[in-house]
PDB file of N, CA, C and O in Angstrom, chain B, residues numbered from 101:
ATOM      1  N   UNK B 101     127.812  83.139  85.195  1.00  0.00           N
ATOM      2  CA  UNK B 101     126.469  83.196  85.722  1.00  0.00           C
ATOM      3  C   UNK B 101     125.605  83.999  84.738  1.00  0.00           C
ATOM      4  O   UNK B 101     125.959  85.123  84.384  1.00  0.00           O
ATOM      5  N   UNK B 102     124.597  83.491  84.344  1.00  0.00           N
ATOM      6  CA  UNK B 102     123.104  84.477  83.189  1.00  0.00           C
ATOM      7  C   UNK B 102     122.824  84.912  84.673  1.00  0.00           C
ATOM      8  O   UNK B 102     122.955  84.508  85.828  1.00  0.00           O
ATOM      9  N   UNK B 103     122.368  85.959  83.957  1.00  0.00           N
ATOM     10  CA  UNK B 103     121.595  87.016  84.598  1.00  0.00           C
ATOM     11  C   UNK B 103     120.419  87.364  83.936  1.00  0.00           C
ATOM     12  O   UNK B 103     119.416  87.863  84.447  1.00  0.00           O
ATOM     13  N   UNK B 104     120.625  87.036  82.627  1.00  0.00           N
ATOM     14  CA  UNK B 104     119.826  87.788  81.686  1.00  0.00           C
ATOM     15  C   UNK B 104     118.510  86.830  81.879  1.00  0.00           C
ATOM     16  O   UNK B 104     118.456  85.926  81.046  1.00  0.00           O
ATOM     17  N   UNK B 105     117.361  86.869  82.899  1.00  0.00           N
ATOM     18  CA  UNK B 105     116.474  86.017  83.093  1.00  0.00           C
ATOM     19  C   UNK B 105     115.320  86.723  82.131  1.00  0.00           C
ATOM     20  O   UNK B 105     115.361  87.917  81.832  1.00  0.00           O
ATOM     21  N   UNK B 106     114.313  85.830  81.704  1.00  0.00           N
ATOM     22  CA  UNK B 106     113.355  85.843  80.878  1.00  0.00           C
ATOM     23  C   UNK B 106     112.329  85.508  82.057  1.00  0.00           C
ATOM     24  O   UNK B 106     112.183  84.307  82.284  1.00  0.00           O
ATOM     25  N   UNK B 107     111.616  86.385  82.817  1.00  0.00           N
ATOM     26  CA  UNK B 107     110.433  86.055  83.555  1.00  0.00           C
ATOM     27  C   UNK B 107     109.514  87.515  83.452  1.00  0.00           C
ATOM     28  O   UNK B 107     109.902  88.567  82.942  1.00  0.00           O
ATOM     29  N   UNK B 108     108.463  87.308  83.957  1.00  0.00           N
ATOM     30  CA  UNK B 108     107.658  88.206  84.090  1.00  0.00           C
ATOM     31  C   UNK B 108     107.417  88.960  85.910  1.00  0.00           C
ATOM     32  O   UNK B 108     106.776  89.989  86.125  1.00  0.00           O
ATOM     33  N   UNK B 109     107.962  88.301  86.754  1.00  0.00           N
ATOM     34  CA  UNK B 109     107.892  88.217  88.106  1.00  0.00           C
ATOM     35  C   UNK B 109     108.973  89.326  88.314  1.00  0.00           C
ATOM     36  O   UNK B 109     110.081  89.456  87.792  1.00  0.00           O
ATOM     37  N   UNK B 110     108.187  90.229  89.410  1.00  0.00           N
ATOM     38  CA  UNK B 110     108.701  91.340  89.720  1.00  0.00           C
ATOM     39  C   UNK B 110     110.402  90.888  90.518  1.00  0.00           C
ATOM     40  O   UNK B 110     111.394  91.595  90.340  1.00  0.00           O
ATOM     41  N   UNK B 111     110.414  89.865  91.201  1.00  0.00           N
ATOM     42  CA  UNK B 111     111.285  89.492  91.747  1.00  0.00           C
ATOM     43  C   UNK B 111     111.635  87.914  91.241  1.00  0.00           C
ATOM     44  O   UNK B 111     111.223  86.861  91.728  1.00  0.00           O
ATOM     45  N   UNK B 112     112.412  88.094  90.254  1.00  0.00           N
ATOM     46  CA  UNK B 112     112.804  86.430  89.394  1.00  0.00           C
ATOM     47  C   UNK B 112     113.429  85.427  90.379  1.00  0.00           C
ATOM     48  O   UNK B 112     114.023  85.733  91.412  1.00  0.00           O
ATOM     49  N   UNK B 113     113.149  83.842  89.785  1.00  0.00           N
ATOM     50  CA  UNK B 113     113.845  83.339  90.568  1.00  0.00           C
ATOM     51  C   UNK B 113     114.761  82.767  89.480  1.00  0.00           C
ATOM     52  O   UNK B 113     114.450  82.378  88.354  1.00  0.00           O
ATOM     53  N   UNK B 114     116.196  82.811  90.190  1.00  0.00           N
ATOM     54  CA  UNK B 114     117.029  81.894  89.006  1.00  0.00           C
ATOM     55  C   UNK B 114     116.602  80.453  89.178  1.00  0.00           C
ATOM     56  O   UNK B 114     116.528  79.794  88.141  1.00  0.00           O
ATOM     57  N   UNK B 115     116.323  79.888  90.267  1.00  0.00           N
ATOM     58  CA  UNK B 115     116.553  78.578  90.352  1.00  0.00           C
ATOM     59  C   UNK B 115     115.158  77.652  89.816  1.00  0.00           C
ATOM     60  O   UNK B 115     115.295  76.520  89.353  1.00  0.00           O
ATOM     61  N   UNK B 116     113.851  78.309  89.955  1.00  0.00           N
ATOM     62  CA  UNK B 116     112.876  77.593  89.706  1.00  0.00           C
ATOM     63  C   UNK B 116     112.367  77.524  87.799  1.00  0.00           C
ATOM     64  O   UNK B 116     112.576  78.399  86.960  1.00  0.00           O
ATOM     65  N   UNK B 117     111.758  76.336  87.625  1.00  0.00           N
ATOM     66  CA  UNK B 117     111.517  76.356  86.202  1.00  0.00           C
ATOM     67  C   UNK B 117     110.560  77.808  85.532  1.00  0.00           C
ATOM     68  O   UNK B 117     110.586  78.268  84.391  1.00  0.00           O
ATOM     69  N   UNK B 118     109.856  78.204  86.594  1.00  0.00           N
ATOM     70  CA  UNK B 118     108.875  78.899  85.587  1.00  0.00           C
ATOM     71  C   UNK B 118     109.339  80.327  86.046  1.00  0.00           C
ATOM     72  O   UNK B 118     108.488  81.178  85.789  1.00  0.00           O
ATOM     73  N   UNK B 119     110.663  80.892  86.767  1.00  0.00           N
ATOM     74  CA  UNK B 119     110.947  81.897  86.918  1.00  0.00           C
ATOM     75  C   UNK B 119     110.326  82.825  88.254  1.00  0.00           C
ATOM     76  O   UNK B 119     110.349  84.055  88.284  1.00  0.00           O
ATOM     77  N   UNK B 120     109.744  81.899  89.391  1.00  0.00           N
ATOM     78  CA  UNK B 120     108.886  83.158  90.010  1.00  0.00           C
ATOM     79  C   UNK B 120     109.551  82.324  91.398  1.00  0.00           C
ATOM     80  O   UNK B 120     109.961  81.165  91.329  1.00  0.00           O
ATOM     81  N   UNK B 121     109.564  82.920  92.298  1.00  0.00           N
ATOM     82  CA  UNK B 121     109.604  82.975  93.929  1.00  0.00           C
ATOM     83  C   UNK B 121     108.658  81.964  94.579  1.00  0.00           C
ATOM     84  O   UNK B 121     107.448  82.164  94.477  1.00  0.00           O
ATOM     85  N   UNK B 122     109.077  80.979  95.186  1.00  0.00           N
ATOM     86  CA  UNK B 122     108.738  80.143  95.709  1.00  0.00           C
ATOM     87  C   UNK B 122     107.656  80.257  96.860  1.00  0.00           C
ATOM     88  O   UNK B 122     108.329  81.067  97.497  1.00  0.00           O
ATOM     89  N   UNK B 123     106.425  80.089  97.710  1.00  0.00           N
ATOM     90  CA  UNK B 123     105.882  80.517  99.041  1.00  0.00           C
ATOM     91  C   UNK B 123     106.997  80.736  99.795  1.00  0.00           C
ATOM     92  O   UNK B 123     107.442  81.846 100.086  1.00  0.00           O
ATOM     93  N   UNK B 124     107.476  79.610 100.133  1.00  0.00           N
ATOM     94  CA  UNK B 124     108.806  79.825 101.218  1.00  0.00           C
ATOM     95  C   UNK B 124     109.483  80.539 100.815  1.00  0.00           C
ATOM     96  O   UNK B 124     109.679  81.258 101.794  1.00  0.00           O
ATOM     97  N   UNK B 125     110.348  81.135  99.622  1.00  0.00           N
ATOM     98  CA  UNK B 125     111.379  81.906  99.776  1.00  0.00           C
ATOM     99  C   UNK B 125     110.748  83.381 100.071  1.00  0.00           C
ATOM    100  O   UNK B 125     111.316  84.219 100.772  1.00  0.00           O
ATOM    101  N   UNK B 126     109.408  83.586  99.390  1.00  0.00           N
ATOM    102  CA  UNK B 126     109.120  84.655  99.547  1.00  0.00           C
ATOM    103  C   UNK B 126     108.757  85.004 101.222  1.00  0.00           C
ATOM    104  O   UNK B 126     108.885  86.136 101.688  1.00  0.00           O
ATOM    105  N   UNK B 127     108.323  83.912 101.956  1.00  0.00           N
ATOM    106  CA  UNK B 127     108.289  84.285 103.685  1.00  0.00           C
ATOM    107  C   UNK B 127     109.736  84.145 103.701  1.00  0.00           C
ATOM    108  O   UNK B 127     110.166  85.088 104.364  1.00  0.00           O
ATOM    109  N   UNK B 128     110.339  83.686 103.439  1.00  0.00           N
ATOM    110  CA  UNK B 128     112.237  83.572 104.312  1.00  0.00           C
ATOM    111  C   UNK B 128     112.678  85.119 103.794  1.00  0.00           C
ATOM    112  O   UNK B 128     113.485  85.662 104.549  1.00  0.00           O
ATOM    113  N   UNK B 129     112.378  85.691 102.938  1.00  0.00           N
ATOM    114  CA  UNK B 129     112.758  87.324 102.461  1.00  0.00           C
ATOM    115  C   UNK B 129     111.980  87.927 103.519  1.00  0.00           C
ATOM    116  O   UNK B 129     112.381  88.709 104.381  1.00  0.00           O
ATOM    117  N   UNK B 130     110.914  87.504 103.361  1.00  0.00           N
ATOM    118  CA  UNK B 130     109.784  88.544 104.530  1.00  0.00           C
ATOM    119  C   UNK B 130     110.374  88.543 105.828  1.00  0.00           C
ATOM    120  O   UNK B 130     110.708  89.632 106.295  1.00  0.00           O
ATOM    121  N   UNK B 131     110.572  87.412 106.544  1.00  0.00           N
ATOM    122  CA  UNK B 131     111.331  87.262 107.761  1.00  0.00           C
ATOM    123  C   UNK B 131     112.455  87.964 108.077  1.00  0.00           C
ATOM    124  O   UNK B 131     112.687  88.447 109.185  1.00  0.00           O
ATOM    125  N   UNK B 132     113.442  88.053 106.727  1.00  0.00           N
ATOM    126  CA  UNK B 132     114.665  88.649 107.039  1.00  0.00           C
ATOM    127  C   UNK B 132     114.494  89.999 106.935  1.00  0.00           C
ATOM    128  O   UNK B 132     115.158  90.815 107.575  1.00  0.00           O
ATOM    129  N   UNK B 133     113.121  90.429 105.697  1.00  0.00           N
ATOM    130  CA  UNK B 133     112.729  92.025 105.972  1.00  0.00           C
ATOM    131  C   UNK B 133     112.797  92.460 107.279  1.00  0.00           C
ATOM    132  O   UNK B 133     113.701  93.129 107.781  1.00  0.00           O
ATOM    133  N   UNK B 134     111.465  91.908 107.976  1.00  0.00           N
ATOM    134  CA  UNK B 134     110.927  92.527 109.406  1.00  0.00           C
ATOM    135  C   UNK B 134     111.886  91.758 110.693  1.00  0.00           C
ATOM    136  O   UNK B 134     111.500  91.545 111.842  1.00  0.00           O
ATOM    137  N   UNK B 135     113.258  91.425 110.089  1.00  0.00           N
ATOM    138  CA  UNK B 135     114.331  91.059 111.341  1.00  0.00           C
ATOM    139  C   UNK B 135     115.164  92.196 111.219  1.00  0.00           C
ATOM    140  O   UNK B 135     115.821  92.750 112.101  1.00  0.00           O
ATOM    141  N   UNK B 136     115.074  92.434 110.203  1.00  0.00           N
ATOM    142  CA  UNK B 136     116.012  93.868 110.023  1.00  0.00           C
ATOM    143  C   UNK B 136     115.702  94.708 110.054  1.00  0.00           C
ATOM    144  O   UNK B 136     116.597  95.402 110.537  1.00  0.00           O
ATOM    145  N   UNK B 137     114.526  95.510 109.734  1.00  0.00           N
ATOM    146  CA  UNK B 137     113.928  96.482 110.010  1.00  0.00           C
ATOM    147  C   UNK B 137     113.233  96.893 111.241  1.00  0.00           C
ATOM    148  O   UNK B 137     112.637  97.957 111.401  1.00  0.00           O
ATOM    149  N   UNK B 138     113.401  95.734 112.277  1.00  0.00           N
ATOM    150  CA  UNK B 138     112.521  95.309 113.426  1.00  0.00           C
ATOM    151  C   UNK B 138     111.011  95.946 113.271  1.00  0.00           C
ATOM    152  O   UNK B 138     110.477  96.643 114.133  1.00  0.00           O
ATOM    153  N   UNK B 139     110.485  95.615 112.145  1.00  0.00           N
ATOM    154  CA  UNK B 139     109.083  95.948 111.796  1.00  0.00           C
ATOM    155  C   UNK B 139     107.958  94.350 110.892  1.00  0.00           C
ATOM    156  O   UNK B 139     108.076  93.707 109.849  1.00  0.00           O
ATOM    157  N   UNK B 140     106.983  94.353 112.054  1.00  0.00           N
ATOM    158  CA  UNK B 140     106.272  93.238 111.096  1.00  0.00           C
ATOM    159  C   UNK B 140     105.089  93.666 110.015  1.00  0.00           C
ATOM    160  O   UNK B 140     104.424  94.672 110.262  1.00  0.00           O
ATOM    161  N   UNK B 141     104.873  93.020 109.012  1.00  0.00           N
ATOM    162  CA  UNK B 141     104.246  93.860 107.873  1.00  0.00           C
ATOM    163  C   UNK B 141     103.836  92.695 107.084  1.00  0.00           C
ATOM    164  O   UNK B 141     104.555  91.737 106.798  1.00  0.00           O
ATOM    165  N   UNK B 142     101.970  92.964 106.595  1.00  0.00           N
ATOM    166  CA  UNK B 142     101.059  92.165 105.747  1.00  0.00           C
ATOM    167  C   UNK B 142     101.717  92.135 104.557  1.00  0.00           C
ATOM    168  O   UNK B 142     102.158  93.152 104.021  1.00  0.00           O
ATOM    169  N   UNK B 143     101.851  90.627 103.939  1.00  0.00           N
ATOM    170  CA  UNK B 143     102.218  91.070 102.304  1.00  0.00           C
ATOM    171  C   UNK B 143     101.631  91.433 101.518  1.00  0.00           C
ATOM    172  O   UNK B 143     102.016  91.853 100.427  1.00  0.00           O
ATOM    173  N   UNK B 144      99.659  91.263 102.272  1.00  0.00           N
ATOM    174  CA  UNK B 144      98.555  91.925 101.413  1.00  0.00           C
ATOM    175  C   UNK B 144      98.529  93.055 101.507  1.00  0.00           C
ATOM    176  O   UNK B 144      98.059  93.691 100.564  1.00  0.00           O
ATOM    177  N   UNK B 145      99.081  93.836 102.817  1.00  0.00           N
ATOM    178  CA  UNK B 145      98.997  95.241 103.053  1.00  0.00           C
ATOM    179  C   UNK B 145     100.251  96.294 101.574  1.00  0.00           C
ATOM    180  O   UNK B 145     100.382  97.430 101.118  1.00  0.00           O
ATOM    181  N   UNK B 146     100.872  94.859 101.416  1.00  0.00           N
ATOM    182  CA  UNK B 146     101.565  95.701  99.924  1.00  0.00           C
ATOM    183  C   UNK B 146     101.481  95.435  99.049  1.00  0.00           C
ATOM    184  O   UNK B 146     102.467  95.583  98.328  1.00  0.00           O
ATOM    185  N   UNK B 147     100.292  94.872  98.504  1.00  0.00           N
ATOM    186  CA  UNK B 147      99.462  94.853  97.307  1.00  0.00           C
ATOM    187  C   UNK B 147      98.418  95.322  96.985  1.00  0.00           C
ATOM    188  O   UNK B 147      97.934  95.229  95.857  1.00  0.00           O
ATOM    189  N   UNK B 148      97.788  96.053  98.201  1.00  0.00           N
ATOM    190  CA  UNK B 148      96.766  97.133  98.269  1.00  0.00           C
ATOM    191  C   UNK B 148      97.616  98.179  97.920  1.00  0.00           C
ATOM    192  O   UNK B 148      97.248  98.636  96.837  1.00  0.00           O
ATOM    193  N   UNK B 149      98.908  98.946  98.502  1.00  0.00           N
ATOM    194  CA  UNK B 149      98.984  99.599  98.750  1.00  0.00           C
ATOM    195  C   UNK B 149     100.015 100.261  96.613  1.00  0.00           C
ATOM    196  O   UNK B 149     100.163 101.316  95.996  1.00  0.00           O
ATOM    197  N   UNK B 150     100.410  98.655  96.395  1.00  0.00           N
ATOM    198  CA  UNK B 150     101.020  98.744  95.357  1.00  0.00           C
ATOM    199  C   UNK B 150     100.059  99.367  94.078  1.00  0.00           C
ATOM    200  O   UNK B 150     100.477  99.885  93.042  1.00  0.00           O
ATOM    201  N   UNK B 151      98.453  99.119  94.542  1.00  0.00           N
ATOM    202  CA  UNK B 151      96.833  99.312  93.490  1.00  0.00           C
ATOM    203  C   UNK B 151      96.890 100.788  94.032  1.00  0.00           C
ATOM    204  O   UNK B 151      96.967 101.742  93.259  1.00  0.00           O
ATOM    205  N   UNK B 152      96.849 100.931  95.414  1.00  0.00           N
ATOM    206  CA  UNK B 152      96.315 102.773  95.456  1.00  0.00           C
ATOM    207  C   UNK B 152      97.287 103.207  94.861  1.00  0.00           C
ATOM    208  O   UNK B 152      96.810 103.980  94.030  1.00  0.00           O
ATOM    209  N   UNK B 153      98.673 103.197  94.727  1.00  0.00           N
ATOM    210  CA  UNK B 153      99.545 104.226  94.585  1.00  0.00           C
ATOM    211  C   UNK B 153      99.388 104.254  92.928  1.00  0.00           C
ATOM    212  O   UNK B 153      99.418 105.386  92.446  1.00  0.00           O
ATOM    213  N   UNK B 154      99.284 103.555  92.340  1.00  0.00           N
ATOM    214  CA  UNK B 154      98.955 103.941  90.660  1.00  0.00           C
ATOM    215  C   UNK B 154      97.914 104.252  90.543  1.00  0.00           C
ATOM    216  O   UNK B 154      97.841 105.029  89.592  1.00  0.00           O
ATOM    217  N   UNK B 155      96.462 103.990  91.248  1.00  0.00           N
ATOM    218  CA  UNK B 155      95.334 104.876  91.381  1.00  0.00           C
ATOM    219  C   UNK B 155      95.330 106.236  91.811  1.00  0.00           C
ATOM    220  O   UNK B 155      94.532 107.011  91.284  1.00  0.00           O
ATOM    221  N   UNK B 156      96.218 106.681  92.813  1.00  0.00           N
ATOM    222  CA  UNK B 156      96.476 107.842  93.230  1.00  0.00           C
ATOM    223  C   UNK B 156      97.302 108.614  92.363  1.00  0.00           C
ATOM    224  O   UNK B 156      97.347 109.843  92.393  1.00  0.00           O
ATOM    225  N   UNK B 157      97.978 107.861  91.560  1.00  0.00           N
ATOM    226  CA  UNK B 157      98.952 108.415  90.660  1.00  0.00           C
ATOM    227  C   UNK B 157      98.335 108.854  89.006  1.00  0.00           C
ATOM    228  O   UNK B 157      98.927 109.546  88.177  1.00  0.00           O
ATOM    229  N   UNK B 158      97.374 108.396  88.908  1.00  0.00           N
ATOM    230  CA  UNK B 158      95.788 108.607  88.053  1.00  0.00           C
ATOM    231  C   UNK B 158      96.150 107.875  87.041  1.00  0.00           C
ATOM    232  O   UNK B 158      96.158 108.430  85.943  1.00  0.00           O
ATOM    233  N   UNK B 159      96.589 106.276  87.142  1.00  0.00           N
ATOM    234  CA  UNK B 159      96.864 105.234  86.576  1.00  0.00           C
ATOM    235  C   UNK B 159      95.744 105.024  86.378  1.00  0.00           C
ATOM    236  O   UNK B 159      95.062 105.433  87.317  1.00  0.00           O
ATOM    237  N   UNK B 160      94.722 104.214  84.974  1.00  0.00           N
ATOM    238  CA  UNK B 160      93.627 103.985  85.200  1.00  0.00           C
ATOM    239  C   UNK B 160      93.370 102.946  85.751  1.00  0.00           C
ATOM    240  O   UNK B 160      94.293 102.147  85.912  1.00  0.00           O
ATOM    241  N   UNK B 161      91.956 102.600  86.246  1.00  0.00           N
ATOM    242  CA  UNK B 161      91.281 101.117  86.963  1.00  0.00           C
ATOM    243  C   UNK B 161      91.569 100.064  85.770  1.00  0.00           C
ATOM    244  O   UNK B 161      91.868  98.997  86.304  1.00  0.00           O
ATOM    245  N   UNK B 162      91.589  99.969  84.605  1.00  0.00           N
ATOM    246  CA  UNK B 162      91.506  99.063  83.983  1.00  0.00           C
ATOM    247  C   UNK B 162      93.218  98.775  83.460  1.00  0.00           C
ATOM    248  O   UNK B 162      93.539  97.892  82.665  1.00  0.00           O
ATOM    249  N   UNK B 163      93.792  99.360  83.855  1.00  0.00           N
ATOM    250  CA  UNK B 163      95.665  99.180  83.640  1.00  0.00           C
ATOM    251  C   UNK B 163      96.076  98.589  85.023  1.00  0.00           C
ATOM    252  O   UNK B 163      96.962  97.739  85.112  1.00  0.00           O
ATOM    253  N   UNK B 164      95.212  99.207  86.385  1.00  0.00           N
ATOM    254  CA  UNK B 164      95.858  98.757  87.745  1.00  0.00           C
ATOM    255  C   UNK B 164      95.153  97.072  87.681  1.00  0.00           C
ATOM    256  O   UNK B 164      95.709  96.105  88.202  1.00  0.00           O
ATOM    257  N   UNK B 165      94.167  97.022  87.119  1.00  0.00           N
ATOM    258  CA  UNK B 165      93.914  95.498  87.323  1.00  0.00           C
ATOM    259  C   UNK B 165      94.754  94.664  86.894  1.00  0.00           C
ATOM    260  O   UNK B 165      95.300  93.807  87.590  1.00  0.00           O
ATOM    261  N   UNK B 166      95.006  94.927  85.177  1.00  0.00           N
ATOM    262  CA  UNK B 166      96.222  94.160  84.764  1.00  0.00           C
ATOM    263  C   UNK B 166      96.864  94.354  85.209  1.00  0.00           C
ATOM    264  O   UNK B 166      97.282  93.219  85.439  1.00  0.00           O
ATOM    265  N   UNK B 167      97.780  95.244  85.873  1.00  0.00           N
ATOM    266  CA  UNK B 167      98.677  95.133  86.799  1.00  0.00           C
ATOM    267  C   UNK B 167      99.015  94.342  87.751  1.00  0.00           C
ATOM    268  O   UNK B 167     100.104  93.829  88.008  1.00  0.00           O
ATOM    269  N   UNK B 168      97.659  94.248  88.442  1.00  0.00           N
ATOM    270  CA  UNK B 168      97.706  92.909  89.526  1.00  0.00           C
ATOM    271  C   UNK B 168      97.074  91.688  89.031  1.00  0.00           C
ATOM    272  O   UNK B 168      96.784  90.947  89.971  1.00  0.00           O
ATOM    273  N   UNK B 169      96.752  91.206  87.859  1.00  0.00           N
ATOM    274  CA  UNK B 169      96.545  90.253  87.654  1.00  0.00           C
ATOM    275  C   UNK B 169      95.303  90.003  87.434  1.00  0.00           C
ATOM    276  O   UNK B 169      95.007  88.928  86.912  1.00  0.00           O
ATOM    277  N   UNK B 170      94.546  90.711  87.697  1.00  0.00           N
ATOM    278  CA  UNK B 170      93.020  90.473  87.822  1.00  0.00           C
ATOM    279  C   UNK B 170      92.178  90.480  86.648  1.00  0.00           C
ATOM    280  O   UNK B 170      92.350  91.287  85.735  1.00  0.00           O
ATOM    281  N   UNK B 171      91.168  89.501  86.651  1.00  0.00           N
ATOM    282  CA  UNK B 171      89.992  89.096  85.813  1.00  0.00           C
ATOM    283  C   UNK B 171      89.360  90.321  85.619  1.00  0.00           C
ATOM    284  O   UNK B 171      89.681  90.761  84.515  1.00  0.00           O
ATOM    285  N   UNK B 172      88.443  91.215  86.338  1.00  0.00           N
ATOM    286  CA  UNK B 172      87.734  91.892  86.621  1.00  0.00           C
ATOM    287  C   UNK B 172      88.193  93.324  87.068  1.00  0.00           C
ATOM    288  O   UNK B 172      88.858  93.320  88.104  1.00  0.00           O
ATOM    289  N   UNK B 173      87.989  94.439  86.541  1.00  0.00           N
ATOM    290  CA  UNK B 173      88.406  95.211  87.373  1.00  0.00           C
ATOM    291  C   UNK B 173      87.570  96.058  88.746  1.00  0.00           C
ATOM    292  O   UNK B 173      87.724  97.039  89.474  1.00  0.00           O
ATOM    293  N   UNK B 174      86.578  94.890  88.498  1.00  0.00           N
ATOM    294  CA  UNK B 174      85.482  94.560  89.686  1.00  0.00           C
ATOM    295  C   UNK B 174      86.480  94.107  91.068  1.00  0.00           C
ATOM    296  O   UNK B 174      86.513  94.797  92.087  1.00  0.00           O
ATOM    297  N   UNK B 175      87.053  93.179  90.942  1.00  0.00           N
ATOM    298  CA  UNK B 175      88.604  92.404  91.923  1.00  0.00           C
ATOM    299  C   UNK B 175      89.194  93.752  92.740  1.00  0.00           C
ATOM    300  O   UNK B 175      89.118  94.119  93.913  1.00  0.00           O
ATOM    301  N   UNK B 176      89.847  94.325  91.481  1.00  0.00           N
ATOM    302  CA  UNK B 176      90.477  95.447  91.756  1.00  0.00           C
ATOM    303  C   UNK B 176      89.878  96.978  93.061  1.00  0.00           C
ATOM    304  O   UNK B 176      90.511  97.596  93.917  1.00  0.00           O
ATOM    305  N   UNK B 177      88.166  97.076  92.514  1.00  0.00           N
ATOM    306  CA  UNK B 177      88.111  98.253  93.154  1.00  0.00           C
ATOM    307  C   UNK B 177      87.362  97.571  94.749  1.00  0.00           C
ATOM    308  O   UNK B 177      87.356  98.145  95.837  1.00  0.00           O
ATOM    309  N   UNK B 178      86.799  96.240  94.431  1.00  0.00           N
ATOM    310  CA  UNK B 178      86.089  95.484  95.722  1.00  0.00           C
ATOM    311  C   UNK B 178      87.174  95.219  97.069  1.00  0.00           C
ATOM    312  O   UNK B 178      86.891  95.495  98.235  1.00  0.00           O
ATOM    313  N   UNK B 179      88.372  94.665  96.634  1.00  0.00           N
ATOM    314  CA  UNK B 179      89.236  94.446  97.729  1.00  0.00           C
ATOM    315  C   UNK B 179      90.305  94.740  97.511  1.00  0.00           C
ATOM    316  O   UNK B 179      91.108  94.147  98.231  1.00  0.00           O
ATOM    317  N   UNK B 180      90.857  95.624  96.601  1.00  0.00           N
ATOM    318  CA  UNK B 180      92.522  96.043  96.480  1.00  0.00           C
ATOM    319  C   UNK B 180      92.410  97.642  96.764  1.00  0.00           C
ATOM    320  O   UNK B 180      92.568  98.166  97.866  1.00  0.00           O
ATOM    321  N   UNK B 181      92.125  98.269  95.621  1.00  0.00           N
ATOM    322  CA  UNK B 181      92.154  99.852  95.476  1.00  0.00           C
ATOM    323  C   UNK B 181      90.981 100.361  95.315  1.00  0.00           C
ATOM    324  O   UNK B 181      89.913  99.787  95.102  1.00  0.00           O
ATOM    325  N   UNK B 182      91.279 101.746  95.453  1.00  0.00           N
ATOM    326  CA  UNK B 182      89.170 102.344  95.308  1.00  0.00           C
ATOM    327  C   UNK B 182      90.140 103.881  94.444  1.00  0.00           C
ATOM    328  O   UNK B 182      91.313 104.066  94.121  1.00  0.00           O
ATOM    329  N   UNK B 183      89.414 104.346  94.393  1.00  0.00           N
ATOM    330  CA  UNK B 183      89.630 105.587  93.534  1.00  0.00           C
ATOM    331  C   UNK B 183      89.199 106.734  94.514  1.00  0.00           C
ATOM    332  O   UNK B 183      88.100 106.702  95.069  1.00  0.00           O
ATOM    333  N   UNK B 184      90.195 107.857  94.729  1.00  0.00           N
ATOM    334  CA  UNK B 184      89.731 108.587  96.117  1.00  0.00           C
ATOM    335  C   UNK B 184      89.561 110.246  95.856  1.00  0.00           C
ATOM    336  O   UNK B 184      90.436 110.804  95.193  1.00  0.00           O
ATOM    337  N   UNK B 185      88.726 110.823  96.244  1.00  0.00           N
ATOM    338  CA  UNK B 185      88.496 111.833  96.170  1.00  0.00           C
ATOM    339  C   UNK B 185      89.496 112.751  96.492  1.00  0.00           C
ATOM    340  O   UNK B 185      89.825 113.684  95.759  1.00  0.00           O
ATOM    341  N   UNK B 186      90.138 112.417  97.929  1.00  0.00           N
ATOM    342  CA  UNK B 186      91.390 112.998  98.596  1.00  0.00           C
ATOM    343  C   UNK B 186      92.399 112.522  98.420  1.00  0.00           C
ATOM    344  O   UNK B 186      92.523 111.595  99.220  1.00  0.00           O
ATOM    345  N   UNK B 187      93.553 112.659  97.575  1.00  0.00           N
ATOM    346  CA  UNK B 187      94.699 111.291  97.040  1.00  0.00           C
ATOM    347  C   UNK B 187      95.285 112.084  98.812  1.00  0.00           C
ATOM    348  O   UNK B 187      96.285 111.648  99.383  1.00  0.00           O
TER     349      UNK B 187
END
């Protein structure tokens, strides 16, 4: 079995061509998360939360955007992370 995958995706997929997690597999993980944890949970609520914590961590705005992907780091402070007075 390779292991040694060549993707950029935080969570690789072996099986798909371009290396990344499918919609469905990524809800069938989510499902089995919050069956086991008996907790239900936004997947946007952890991609906000993935922008504050390197903002809080005094990551800059223009590294957390690339981080998430974003065009703009307009994207970033409008609906992901804000920069906080009180970390």
């Amino acid at each position: 079995m390779d292991n040694n995958l060549n993707a950029h995706a935080l969570f690789p997929s072996k099986d798909s061509a371009d290396g990344y997690l499918s919609g469905n597999a990524i809800r069938s993980i989510k499902a089995t998360v919050e069956d086991d944890l008996d907790v239900k949970f936004d997947l946007r609520m952890c991609r906000r939360t993935f922008g504050q914590r390197y903002l809080d961590s005094d990551v800059d705005i223009e590294s957390v955007s690339v981080l998430m992907g974003h065009a703009s780091t307009k994207t970033t402070e409008g609906f992901y992370s804000r920069k906080r007075l009180n970390k």
